[in-house]
ZATI-488405 format. One line per 3 residues: for each residue x, y, z of N, C-alpha, C, O. Coordinates in steps of 0.1 Angstrom, whole numbers, plus 2048, in hexadecimal, padded with zeros to 3 digits. Each point is the difference from the previous one (the first is absolute). Last residue first. Example, Ala and Ser with C-alpha at 12.3 -4.5 7.8 and 13.67 -1.06 7.14 Angstrom:
880,7EA,847,809,80B,800,7F8,80B,808,805,80B,801  7FE,7BC,7FE,7F7,80C,800,809,80C,800,80A,800,807
***
This chain:
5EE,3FE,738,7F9,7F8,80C,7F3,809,803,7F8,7FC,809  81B,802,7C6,802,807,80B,7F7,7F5,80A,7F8,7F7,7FE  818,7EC,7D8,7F9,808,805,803,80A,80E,808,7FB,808
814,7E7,7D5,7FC,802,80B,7FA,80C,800,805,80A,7FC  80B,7D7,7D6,7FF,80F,809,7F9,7FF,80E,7F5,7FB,7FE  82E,7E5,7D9,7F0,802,80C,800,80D,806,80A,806,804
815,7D1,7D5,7FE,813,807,7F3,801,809,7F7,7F7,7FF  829,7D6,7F0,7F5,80F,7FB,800,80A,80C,804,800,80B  80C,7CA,7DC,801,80C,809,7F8,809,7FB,7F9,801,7F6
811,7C6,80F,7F6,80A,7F7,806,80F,808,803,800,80C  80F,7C6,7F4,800,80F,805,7F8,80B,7F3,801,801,7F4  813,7C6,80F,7F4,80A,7FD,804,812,803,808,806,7FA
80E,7BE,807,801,80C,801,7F9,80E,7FC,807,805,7F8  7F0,7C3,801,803,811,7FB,7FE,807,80B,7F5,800,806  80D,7C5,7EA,801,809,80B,804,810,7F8,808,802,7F6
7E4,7C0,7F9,808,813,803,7FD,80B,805,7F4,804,800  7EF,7D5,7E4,804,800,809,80E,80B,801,802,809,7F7  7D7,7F1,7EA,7FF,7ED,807,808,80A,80D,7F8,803,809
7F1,81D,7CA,80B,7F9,80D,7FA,7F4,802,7F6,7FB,7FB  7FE,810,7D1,7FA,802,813,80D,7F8,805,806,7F7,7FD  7F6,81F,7CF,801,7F7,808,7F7,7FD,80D,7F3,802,801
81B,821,7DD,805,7F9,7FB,7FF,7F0,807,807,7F7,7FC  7F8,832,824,804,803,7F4,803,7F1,7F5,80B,7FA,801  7E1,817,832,805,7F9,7FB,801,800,7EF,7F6,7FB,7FA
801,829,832,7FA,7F3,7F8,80C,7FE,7FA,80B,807,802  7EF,814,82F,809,7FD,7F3,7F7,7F3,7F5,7FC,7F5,803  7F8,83B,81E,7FD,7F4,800,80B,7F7,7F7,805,807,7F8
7EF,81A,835,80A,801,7F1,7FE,7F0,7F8,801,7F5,805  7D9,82A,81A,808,7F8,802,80D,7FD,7F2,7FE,803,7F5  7DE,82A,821,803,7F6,7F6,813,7F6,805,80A,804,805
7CB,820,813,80A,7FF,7FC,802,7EF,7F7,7F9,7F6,800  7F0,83A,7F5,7FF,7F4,809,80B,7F9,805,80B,805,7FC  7FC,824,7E6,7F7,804,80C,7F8,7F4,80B,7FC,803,80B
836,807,7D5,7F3,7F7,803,7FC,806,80E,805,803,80A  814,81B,7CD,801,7F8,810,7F5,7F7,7FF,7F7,802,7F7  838,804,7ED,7F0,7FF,7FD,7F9,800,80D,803,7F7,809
82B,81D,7DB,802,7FD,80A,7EE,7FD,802,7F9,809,7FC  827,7F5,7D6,7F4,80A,807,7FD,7F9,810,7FF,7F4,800  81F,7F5,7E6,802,80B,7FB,7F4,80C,809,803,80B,805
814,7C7,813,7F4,808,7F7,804,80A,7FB,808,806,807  813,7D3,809,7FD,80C,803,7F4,802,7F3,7FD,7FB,7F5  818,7D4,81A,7F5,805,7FD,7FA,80C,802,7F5,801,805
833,7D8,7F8,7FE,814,805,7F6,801,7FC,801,803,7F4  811,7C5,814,7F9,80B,7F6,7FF,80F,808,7FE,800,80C  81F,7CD,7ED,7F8,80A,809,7FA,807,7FA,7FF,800,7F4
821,7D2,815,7F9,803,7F5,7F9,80F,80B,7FF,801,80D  813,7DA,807,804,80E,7FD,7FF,808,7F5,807,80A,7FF  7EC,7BF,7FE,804,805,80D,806,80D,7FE,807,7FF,7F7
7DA,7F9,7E3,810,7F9,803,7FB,807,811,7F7,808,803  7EB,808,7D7,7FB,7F3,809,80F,7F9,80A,7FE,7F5,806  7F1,83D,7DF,809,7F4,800,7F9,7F8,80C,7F9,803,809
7E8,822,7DB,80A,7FC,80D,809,7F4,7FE,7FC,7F7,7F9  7DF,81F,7EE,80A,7FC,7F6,80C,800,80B,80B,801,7FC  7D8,829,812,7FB,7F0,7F8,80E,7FA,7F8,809,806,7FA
7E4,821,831,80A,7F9,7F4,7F9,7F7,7FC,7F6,7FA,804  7FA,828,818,80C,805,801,80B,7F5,7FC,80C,7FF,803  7C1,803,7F4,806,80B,803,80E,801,803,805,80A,7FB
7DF,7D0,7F7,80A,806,7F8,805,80A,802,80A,804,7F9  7C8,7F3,813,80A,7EF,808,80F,800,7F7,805,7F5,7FE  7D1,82C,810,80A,806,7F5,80A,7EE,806,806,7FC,809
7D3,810,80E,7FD,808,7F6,809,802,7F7,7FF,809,7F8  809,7DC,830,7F2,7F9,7FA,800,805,7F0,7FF,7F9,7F6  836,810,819,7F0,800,806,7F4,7F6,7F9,800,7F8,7F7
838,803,7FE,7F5,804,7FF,7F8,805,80D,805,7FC,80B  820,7E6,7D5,801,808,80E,7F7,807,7FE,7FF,802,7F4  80D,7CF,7ED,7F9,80B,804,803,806,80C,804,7F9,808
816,7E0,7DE,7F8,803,808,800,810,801,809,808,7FF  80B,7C8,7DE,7FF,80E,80A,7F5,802,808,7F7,7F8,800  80A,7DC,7EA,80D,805,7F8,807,810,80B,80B,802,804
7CF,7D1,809,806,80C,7FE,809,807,7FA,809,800,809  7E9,7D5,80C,7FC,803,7F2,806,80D,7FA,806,801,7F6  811,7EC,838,7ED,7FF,7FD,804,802,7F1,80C,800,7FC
811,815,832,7FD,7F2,7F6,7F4,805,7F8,7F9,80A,802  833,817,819,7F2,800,800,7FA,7F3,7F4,805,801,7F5  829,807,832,7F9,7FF,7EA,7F0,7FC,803,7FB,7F7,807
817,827,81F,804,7F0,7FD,7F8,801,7F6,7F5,806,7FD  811,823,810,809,7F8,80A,802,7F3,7FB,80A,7FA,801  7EA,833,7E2,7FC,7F0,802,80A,7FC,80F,80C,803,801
7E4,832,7FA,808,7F5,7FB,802,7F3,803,803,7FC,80C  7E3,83D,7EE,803,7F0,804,809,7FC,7FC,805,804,7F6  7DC,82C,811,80B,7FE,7FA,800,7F0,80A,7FB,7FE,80B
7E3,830,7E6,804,7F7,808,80B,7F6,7FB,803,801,7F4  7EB,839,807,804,7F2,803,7FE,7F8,806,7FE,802,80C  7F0,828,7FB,80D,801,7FA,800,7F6,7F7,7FC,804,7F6
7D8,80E,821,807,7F3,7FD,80C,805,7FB,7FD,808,7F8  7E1,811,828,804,802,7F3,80B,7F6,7FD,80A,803,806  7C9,7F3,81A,810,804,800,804,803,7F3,7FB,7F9,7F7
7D6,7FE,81F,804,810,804,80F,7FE,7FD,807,808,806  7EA,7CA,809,7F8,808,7F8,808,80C,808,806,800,80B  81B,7DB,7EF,7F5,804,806,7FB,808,7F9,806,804,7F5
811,7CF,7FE,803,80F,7FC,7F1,804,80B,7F5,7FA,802  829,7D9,801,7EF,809,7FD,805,80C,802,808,805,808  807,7C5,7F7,804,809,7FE,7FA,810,7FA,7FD,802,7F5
7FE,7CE,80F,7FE,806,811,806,80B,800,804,805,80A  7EC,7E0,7C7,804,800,80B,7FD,806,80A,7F5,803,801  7F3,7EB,7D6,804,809,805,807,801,80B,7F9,7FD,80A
801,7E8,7C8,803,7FC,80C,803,810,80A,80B,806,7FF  7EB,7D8,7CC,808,810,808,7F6,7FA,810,7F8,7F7,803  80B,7E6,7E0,803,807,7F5,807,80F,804,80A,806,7FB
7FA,7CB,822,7F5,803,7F3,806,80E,7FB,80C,802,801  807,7EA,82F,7FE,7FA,7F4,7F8,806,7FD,7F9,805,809  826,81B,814,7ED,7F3,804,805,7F9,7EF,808,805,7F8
826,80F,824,7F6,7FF,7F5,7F7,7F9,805,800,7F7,808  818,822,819,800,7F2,7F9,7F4,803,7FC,7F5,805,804  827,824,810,7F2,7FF,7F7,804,7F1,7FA,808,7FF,7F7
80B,826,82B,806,7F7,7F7,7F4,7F8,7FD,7F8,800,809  804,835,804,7FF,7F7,805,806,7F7,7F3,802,804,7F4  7EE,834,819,80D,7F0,7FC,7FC,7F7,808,7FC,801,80C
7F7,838,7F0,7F9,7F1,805,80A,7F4,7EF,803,7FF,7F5  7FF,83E,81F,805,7F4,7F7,7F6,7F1,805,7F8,801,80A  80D,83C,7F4,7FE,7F4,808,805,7F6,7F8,806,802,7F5
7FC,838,814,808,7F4,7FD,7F6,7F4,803,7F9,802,80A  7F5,830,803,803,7F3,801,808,7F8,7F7,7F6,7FC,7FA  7FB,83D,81A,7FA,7F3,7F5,80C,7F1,7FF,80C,803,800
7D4,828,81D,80E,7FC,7FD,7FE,7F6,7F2,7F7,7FB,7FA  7ED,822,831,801,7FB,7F4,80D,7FB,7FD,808,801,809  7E8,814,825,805,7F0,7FB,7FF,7F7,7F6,800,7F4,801
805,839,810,7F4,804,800,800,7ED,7FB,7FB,7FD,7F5  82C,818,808,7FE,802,810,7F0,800,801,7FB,807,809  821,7E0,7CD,7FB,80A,807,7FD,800,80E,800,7F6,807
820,7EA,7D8,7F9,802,80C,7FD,80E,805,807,806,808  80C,7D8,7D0,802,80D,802,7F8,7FC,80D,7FC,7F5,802  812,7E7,7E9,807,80A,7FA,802,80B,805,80B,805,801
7EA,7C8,816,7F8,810,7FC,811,804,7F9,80C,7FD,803  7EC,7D6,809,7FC,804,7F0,801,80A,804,7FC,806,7F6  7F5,7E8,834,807,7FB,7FA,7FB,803,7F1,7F5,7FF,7FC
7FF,817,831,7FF,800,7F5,808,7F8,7F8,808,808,7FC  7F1,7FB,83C,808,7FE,7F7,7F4,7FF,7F3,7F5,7FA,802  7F6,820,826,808,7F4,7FB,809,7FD,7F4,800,808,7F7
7EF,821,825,7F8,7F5,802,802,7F4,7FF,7FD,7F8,808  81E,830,7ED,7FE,806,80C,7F9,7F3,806,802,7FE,80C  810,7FA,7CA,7FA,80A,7FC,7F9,809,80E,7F8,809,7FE
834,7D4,7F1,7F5,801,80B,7FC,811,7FB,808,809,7FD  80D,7D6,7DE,803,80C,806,7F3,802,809,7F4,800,7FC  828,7D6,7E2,7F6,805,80A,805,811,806,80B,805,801
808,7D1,7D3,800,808,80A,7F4,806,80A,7F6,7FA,7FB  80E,7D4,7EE,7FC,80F,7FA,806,80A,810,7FE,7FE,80C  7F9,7CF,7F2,80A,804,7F5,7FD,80F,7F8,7FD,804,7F4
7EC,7E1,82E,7FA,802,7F9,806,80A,7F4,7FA,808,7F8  81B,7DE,831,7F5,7F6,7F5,7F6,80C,7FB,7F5,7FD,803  82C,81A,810,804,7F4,7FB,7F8,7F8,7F5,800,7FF,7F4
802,837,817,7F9,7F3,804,801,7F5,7FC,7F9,7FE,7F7  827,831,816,7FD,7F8,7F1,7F5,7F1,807,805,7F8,808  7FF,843,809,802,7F1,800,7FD,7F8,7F6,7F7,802,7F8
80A,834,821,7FE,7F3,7F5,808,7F5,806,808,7FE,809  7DC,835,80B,80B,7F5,800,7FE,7F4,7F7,7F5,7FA,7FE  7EB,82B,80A,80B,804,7F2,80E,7F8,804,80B,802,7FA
7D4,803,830,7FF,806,7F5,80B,7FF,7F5,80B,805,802  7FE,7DE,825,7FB,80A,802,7FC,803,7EE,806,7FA,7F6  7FB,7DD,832,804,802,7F0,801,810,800,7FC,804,80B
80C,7DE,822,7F4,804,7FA,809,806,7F5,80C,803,801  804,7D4,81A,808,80F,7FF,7F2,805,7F3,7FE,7FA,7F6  813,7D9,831,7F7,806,7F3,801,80E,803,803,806,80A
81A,7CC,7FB,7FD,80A,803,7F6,808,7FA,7FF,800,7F4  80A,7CA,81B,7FD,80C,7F7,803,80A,806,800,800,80D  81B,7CB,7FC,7F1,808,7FF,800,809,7F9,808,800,7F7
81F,7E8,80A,7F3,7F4,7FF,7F4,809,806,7F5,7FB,801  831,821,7F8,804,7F5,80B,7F3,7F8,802,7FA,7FF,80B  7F4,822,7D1,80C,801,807,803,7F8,809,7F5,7FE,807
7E8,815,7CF,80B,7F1,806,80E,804,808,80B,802,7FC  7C5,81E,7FA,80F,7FF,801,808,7F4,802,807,7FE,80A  7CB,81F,7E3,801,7F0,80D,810,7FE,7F7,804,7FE,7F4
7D7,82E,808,80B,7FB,7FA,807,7F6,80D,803,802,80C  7C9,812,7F7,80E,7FE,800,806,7F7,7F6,7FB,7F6,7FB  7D3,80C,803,80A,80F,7FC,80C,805,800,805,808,7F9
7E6,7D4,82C,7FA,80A,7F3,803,809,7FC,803,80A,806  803,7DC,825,809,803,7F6,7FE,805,7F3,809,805,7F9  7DF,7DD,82A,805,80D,803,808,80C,7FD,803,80A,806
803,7C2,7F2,7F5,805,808,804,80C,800,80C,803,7FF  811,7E2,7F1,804,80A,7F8,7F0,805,809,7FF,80D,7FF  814,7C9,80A,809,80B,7FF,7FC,80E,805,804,807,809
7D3,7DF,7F2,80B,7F7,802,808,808,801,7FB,80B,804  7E8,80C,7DA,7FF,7F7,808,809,7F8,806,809,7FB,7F8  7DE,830,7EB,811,7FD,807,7FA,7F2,804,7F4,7FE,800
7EA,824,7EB,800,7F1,804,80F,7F7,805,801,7F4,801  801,837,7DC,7F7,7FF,809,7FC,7EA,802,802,7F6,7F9  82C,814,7F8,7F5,805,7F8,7F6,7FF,810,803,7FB,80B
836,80A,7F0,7F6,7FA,807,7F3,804,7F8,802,80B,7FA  82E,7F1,7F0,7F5,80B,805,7F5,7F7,802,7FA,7F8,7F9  83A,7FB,80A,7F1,7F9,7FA,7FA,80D,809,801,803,80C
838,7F0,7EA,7F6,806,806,7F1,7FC,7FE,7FF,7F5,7FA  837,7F8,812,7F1,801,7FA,7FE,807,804,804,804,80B  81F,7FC,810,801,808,7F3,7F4,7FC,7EF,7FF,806,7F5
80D,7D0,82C,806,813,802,7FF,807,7F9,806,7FE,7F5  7DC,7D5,80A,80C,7FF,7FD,7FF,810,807,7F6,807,802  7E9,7D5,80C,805,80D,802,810,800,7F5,809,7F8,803
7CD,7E1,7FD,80F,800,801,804,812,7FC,800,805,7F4  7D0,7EC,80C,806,7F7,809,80D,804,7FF,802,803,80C  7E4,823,7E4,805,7F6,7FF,7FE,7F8,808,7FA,805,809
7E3,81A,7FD,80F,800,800,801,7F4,7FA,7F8,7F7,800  7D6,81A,7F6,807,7FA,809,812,800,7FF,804,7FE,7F4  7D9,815,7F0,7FD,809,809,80C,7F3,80D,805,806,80A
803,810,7BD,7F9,7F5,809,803,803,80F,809,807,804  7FD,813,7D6,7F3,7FE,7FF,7FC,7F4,80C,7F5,7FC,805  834,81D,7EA,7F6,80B,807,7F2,7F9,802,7F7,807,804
841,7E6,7F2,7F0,802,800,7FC,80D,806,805,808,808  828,7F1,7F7,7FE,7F3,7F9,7EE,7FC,7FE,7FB,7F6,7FB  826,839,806,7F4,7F8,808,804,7F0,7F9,806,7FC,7F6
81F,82B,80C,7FA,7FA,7FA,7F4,7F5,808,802,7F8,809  821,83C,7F6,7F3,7F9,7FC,7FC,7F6,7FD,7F9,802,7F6  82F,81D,812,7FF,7F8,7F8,7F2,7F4,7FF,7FF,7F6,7FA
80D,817,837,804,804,7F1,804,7FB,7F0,807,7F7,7FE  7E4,7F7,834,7F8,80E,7F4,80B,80B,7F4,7FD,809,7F8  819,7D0,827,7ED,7F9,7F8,7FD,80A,7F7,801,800,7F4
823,809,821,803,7F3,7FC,7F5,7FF,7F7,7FF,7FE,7F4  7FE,822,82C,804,804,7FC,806,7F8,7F3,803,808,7F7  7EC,7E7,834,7F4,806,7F4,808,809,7F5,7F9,800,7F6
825,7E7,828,7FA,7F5,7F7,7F3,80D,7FA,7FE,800,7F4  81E,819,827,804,7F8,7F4,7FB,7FA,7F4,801,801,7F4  7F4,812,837,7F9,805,7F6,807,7FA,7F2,7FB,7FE,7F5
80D,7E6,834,7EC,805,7F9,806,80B,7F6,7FF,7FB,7F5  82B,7FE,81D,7F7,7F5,7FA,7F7,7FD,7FB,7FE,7FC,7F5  80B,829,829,806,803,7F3,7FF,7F4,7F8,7FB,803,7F5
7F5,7F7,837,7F8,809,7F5,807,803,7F7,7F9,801,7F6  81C,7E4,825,7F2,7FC,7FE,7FC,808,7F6,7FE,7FC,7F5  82A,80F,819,803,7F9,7F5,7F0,7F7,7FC,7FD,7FA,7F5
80E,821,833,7FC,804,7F8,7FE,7FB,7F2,7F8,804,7F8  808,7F5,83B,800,7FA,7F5,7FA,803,7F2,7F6,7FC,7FB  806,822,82F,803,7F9,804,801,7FA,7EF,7FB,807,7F7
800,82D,80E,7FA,7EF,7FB,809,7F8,809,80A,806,804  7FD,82B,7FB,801,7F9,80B,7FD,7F2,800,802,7F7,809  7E4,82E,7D9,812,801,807,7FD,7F7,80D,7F7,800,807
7F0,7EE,7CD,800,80A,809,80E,800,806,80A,7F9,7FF  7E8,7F5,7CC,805,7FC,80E,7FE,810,80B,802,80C,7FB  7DE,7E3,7DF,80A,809,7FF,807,7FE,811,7FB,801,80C
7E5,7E4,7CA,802,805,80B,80C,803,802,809,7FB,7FA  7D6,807,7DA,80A,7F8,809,805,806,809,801,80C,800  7E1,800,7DC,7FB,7F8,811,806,7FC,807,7FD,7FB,80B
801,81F,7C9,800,7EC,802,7FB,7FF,80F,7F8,7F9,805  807,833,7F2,7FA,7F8,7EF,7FE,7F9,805,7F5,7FE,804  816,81A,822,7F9,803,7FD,7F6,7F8,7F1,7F3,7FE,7FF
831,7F0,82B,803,80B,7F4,7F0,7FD,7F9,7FA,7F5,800  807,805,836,800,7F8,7F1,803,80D,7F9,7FD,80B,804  802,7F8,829,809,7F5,801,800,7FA,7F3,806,7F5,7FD
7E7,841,80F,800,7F0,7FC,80B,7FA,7FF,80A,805,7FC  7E1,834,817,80B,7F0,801,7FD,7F5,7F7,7F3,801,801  7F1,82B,7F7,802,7F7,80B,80B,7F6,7FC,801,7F9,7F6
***
């Protein structure tokens, strides 16, 4: 059958005889703008911006709202201060902003982290969790920073934003079960940092928070930079 839409994107295809054509070649433009090259600025939140820029994109999540009503699962197009939406298809990518990891639609929803993607909807995952971390006073101190249950840990990795105070000579990187896992004997200076790769890659089956103690002392005060990474496997659907 005929269509006034190309098949991937969706963009529309001038007819013989269009009156103002420069309309629709415009539209496919701006989607052609947006979806290539891939980039969401979310997948997770359900209301539009206040301020449409062109050529954003944002994968609508179930529950669209405002804008985006009705729109689940679409790709929401910033275009001439409104949207376009253009459905995902199978094994299309994308880089997820705020959750700083590539993505690949699995026919259902965006996977952000996937490596691999079976047609039976195993696969396996990339992840990460960061956050800038003001020091608690006393001795250690778990942050907001959480390794999930079921992840094979690579690493985690920091660096001082603002000089860390207190008694203290160094500082610990750690879990509950290891408060030295991925350092000890940390600098305390503004950019000061630490690599914390593992020799052996470890998974946690709870999930566990990153903890940092205090070396030689107890914090008073100061800011870190955090990040933990790791591997995951998805289950068949």
């Amino acid at each position: 059958m005929p269509t006034n839409e190309t098949t991937r994107l969706a963009m529309p295809l001038l007819q013989p005889a269009q009156a103002q054509k420069h309309v629709t070649v415009n539209e496919a433009l701006m989607r052609l703008d947006g979806l290539v090259n891939l980039v969401l600025q979310s997948v997770t939140r359900q209301q539009p911006p206040e301020v449409v820029f062109d050529g954003q994109c944002w994968g609508v999540p179930a529950g669209g709202a405002a804008g985006w009503s009705g729109q689940d699962g679409k790709i929401a197009i910033g275009a001439n201060g409104g949207w376009q939406f253009v459905a995902p298809a199978v094994g299309m990518r994308a880089f997820v902003v705020d959750r700083g990891l590539n993505a690949v639609h699995d026919g259902q929803d965006w996977q952000a982290g996937a490596h691999t993607a079976g047609v039976l909807g195993s696969g396996m995952n990339c992840g990460m969790a960061e956050a800038e971390v003001d020091i608690v006073a006393g001795n250690s101190f778990d942050t907001p920073v959480v390794i999930p249950a079921s992840a094979l840990v690579i690493g985690a990795v920091a660096r001082v934003k603002q000089t860390i105070t207190g008694s203290l000579s160094s500082w610990r990187l750690g879990t509950g079960d290891a408060d030295d896992r991925f350092g000890q004997g940390l600098g305390l200076s503004q950019d000061s940092w630490a690599q914390g790769i593992l020799g052996t890659p470890m998974t946690y089956y709870q999930p566990a928070a990153l903890r940092m103690t205090a070396e030689g002392g107890e914090f008073v005060g100061g800011r870190v930079s955090l990040a933990v990474h790791w591997l995951s496997l998805r289950l068949p659907m």
